[in-house]
N, C-alpha and C positions, 0 to 999 in steps of 0.2 A: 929727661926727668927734672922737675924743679921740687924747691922743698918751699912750704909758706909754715909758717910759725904763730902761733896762733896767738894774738897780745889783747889787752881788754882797754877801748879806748877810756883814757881818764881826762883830755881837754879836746874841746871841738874848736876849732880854727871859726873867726864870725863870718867867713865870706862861705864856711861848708866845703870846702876846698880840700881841706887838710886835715887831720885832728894827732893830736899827741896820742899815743899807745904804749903801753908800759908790760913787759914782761922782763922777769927773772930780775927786775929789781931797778931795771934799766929804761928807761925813755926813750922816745923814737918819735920825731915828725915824722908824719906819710902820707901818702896822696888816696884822698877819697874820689878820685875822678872815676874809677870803676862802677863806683857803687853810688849807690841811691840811698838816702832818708839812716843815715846812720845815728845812732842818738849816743850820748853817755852810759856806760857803761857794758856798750856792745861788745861781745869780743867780735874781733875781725879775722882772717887767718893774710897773712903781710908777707908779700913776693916783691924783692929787690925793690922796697920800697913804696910799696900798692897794698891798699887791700885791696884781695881779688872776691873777697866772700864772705859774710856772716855765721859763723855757727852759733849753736847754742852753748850754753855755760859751761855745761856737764860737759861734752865732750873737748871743750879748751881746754878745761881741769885735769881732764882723763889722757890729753895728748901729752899738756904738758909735765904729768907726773911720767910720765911713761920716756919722755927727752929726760928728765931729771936722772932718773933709775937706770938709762943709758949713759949718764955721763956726756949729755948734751947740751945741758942748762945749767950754766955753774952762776950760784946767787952771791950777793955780794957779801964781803966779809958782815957776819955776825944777824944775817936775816937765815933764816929754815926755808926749804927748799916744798914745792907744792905739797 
């Protein structure tokens, strides 16, 4: 079983390589080598460092409030949680 976390890319790397992803408040280089034609704003879902996949907005939103309300996603002092 693996878990991927689903993060919404905010800088893309210029060689498409790479791009920066940010979830629960937090920042993360990762490797776009999986995937194909990622743009800004994508969310991604991100396994040990990959994304392995594209979803759509609603259900990043929807997984990640659902890790929040688990006590999975702990946001950083003084931001609200999804």
């Amino acid at each position: 079983m693996c878990l991927a976390i689903p993060a919404r890319v905010v800088q893309l790397d210029v060689t498409g390589e790479s791009a920066t992803v940010e979830v629960g408040g937090v920042r993360k280089v990762i490797s776009l080598a999986l995937l194909d034609g990622v743009v800004l704003d994508d969310y991604v879902l991100v396994h040990v460092g990959y994304a392995i996949s594209r979803i759509e907005p609603q259900e990043a939103e929807r997984t990640l409030r659902l890790f929040a309300e688990a006590g999975a996603l702990v946001q950083p002092e003084g931001q609200e949680r999804p």
